[in-house]
N, C-alpha and C positions, 0 to 999 in steps of 0.2 A: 802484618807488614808485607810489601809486596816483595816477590822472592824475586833478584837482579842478579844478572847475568851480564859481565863486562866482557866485551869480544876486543883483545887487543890491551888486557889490562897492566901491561908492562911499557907500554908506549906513549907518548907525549899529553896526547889525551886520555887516554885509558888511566894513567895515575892522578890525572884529577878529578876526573869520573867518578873511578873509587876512594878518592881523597872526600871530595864534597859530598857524593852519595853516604859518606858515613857521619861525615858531619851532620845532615839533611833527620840523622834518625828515621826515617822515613823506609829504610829498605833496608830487607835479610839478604845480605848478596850471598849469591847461591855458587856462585861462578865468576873466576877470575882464569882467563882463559889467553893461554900466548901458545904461538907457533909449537910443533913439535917440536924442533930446529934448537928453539931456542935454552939458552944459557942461564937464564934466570929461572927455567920449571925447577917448582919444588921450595926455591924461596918463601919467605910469607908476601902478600899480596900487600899489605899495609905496607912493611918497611922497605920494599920497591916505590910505594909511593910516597914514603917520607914521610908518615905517619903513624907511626908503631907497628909493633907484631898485633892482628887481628885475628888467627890463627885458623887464615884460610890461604894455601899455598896457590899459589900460578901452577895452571895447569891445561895440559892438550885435551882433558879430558871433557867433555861436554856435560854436566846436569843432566836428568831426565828430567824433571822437573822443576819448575819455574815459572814466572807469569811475564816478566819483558827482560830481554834484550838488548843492550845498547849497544852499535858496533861503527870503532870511526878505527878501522882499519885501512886494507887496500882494495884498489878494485880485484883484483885475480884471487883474491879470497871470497869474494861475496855471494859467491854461485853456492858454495856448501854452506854457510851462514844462513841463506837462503833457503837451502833443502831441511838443513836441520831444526829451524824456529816451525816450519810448516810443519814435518813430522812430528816433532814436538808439543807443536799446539801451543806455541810461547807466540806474545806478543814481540814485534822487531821495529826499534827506533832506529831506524838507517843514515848513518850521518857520513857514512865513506861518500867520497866525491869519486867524478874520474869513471860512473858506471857507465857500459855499455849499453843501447838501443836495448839489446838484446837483455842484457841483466835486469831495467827496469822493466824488460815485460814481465820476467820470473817474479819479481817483487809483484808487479801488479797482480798476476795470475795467482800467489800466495797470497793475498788480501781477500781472497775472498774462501780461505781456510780460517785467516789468523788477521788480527789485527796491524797493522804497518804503517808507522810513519816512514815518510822518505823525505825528507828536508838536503838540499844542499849547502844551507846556513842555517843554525838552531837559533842564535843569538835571537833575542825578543825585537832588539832596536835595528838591525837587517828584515826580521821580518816584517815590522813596521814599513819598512825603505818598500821592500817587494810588493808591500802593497798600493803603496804612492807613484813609484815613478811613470807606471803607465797612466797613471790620471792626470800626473803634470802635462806630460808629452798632447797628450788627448785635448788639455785646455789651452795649452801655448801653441799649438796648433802644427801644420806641415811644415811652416817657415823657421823652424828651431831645429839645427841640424844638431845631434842626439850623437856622444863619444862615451862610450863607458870606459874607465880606467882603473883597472886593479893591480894593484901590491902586494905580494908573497913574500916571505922567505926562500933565501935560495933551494932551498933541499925542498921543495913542491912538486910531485913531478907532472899535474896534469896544467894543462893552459888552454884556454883561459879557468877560469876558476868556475866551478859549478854556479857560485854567487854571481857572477859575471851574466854568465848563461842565461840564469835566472831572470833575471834584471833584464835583460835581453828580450825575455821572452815576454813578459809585462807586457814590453813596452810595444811588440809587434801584436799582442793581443788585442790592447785597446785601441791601435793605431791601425790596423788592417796593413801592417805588414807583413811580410815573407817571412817566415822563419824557417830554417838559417839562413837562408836566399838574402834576407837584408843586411847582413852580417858583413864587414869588411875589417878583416884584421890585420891593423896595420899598413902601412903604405909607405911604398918604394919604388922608383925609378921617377922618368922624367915624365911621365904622363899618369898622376896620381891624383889629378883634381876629382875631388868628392864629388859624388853622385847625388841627387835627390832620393832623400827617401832611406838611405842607410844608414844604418848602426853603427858607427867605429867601435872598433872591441880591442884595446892594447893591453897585453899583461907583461907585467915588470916585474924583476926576480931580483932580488936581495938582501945581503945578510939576514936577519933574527924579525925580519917585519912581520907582525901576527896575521892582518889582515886589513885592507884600507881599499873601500870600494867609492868611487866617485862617475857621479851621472854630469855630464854637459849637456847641456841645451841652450847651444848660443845662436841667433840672429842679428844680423846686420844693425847695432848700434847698441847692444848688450847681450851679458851672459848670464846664465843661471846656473846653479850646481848643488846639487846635494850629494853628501859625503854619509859615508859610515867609515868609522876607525876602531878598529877593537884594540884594546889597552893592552890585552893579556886572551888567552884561553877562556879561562872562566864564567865569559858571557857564554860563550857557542858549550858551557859543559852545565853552567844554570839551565839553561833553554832544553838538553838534552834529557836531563835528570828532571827537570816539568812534563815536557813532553812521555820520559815513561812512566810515571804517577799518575800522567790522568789514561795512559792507554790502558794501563793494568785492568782487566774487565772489564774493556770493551769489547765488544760484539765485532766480526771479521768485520775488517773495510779497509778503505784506503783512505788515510786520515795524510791532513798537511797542519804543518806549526799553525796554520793562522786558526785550524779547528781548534787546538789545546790553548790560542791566547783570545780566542773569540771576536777576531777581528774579520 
């Protein structure tokens, strides 16, 4: 069984992580891992996440041994998550949003120690999205002015959303736009009339929303739009828990979701 290691497993995601990874049978979790800080060390790690005693406590203390990693924490942690999978020699499913230029070079540059996904959506049916929206854009051509629009919950703190970003980036890929340079987020004052050629990028923040990503592409006598809405967590913690089953004994590199669903 592959030995799993949850970075954050007292938090929103992290209890369903180790909720469905146990369900899954599929992994000895080796590590159930929250802040030193925190109030809950020493608990059992099951009945923090509302699934029995499993009779593995929350703990700051790190494994020495293990094979992946899952970590949907914060950015300002991900620098030592980072050092410790490398020295370790564990594979790392990276699903924190919100990293820095700087942080995904360290990912990068540990990829070629250890094995790393870095997704900024896990969910199967976004990464489907990730792979289409630049091929839409590509076939409706330059006359389709292109608005991404995302939905959060209010307590998010990074904006736009890494999914956003993502989408984003697609779409300047296939299109030979500027990245970020095509980027326009949001618009205000009296001289705001949209440019040829840009991205609109708006993020909306509200109550308990999980996540709702929508692509526009409208020209002059219709629109077009593709949506993703995730119902719950569970898609973005399926996707995650796939993603470290197939990393488990792979060979160092730098792997994305569309490697583990072969799209």
């Amino acid at each position: 069984m592959t030995k799993l290691v949850i970075n954050g497993a007292a938090g929103r995601m992290g209890r369903r992580i180790l909720a469905l990874a146990v369900e899954s049978g599929e992994f000895d979790i080796v590590g159930a891992l929250e802040h030193s800080s925190s109030e809950l060390l020493g608990n059992d790690a099951g009945e923090a996440a509302g699934i029995g005693r499993i009779g593995l406590p929350l703990s700051s203390r790190k494994p020495e041994i293990a094979d992946v990693m899952i970590d949907f924490t914060l950015a300002p942690a991900a620098d030592e998550t980072i050092e410790y999978c490398k020295n370790a020699g564990i594979g790392l499913v990276m699903g924190t949003t919100g990293l820095s230029d700087e942080q995904i070079s360290k990912l990068e540059e540990a990829s070629k120690d250890i094995p790393v996904i870095y997704g900024t959506n896990m969910s199967v049916g976004m990464n489907f999205l990730f792979e289409m929206v630049g091929k839409f854009a590509k076939m409706l051509g330059e006359k389709y002015d292109i608005e991404i629009i995302e939905h959060h919950h209010k307590f998010k703190k990074d904006a736009p959303s890494g999914s956003a970003v993502t989408l984003a980036e697609r779409i300047a890929e296939e299109t030979g736009r500027d990245m970020p340079g095509s980027l326009q987020h949001g618009r205000q004052g009296p001289d705001s009339l949209r440019k040829d050629g840009e991205i609109g990028m708006h993020a909306v923040r509200g109550g308990d929303i999980i996540g709702f990503h929508e692509v526009m592409y409208s020209t002059l006598g219709e629109t077009v739009t593709v949506q993703h809405r995730a119902h719950n967590r569970d898609n973005f913690v399926r996707g995650a828990i796939r993603a470290a089953g197939w990393l488990a004994g792979r060979e160092p590199g730098w792997y994305k979701m569309k490697d583990v669903l072969g799209l």
